[in-house]
C-alpha positions as CSV (number, residue, x, y, z in Angstrom):
1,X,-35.8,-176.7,43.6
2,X,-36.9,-176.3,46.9
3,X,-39.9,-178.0,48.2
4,X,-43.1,-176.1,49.5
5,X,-44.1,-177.1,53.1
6,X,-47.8,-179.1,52.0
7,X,-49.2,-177.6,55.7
8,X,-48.0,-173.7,55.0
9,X,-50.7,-171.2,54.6
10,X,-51.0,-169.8,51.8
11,X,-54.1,-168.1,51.6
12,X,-56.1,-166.3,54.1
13,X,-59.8,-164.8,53.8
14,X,-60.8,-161.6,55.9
15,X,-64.8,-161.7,56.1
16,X,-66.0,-158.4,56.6
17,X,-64.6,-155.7,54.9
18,X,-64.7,-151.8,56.8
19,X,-62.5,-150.8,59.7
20,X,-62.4,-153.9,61.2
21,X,-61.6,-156.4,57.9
22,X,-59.4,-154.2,56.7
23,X,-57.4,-152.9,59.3
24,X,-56.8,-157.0,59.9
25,X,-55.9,-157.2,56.2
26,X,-53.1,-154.3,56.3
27,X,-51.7,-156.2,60.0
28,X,-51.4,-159.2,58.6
29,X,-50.0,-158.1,55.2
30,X,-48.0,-155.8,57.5
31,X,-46.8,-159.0,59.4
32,X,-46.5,-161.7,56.5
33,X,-44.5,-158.9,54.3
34,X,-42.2,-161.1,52.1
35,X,-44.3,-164.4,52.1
36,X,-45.8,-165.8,49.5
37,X,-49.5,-165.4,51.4
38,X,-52.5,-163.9,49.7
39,X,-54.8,-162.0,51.6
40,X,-58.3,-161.1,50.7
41,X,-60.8,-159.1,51.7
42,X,-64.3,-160.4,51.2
43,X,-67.0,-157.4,51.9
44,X,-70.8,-157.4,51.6
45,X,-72.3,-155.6,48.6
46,X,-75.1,-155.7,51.0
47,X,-73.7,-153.4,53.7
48,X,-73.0,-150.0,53.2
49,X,-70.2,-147.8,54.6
50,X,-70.8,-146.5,58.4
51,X,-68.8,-143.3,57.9
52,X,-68.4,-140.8,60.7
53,X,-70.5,-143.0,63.1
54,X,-67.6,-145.1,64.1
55,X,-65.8,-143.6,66.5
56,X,-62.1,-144.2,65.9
57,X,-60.2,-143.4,69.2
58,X,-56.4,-142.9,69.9
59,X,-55.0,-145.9,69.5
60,X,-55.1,-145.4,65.7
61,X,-52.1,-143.7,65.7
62,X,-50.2,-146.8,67.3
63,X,-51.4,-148.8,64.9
64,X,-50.5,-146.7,61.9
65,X,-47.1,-146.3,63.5
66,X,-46.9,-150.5,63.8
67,X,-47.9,-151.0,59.9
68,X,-45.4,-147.6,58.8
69,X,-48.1,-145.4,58.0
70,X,-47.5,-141.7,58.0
71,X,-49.8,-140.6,60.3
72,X,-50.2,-137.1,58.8
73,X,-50.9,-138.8,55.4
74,X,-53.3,-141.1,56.7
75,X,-55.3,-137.9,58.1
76,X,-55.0,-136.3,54.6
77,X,-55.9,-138.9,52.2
78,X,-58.6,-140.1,54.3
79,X,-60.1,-136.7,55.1
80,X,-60.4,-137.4,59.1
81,X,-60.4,-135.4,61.9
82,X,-59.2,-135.3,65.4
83,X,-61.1,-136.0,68.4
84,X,-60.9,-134.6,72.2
85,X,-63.3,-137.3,73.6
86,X,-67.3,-138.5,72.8
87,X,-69.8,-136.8,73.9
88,X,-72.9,-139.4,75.5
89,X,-76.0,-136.8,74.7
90,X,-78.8,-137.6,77.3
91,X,-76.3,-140.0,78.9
92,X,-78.6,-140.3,82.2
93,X,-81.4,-138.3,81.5
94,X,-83.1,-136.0,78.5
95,X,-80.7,-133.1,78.6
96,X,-77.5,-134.2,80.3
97,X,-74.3,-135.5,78.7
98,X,-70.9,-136.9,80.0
99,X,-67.7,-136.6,78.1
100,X,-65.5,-139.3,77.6
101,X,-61.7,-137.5,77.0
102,X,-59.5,-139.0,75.6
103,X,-55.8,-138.5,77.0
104,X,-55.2,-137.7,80.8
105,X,-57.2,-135.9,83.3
106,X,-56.6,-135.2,86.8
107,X,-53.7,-136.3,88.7
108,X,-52.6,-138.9,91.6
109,X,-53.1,-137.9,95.0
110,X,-51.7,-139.8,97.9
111,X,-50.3,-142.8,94.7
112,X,-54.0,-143.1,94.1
113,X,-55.7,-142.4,90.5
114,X,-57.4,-139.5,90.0
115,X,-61.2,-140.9,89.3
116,X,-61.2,-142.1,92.7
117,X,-61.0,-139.0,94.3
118,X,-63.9,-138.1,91.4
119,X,-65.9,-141.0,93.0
120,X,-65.4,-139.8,96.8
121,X,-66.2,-136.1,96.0
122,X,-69.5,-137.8,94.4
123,X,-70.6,-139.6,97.3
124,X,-70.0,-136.5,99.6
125,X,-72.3,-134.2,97.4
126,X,-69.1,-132.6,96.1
127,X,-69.9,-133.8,92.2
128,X,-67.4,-132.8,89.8
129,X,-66.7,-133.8,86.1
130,X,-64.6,-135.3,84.1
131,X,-64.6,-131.9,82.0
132,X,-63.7,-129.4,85.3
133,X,-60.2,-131.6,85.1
134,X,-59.8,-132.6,81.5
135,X,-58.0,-129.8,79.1
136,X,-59.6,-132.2,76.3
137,X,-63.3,-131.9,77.5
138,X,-62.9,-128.4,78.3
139,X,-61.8,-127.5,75.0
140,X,-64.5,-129.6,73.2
141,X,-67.7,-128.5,75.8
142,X,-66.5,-124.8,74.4
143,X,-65.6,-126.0,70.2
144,X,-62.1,-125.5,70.7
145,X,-59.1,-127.7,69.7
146,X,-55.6,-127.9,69.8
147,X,-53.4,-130.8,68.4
148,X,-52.0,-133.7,70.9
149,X,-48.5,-133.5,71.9
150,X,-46.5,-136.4,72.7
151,X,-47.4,-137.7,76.0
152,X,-45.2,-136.7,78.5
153,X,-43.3,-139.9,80.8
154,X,-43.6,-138.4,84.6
155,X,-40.2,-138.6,86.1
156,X,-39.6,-142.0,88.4
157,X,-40.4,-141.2,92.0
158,X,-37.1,-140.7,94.0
């Protein structure tokens, strides 16, 4: 019989249940898979659920890919949608808004990034936004969408 280290873990309490507690949960059970280790999830009776005000951005899919969830199940059986970017309504003033995209916009000129040259038009009068160089903006400032592809890897310079 084989002796049980006295220090192991055994046990290990998420507090805080929604995205947050129980993303952790799946990591860790993703991580501790074939251990003896109980995880639980303590959540507030208290605290209801936020819903469609959290605003769950790309990186999702990595993390479904790194625990081995199907990504097109996920979106299914959780009834989500897709998102181009958030919208900031009245960002600087009553009326206004800026667009956050998600995924690329612009491109480098002269090996600098794009939101620099943004910046410089800016400060010489020349404003521009995100959304005149964003396909992502573009297509949500209109209610449009398309699916994301794969991002593309630019080839190495020469």
């Amino acid at each position: 019989m084989q002796e049980t280290d006295p220090g192991a873990i055994r046990s290990i309490a998420i507090v805080g249940g929604g995205t947050a507690g129980w993303m952790s949960a799946v990591l860790l059970g993703h991580a501790l898979r074939g251990s003896d280790v109980r995880i639980t999830v303590i959540e507030s009776a208290e605290i209801g659920i936020v819903g469609v005000g959290e605003a769950t951005i790309p990186p999702i899919l990595d993390f479904l890919d790194l625990v081995g969830i199907d990504r097109e199940a996920f979106i299914r059986e959780t009834q989500a949608t897709l998102k181009l970017g958030i919208r900031f309504q009245d960002w600087k003033a009553v009326g206004e808004h800026y667009w956050h995209p998600f995924g690329t916009f612009g491109v480098a000129i002269d090996r600098r990034p794009f939101h620099h040259h943004l910046q410089r038009a800016a400060a010489w009068d020349e404003p521009r936004g995100v959304v005149d160089f964003s396909l992502a903006a573009a297509l949500a400032e209109v209610g449009r969408f398309t699916p994301p592809t794969p991002a593309r890897v630019p080839p190495a310079p020469v």
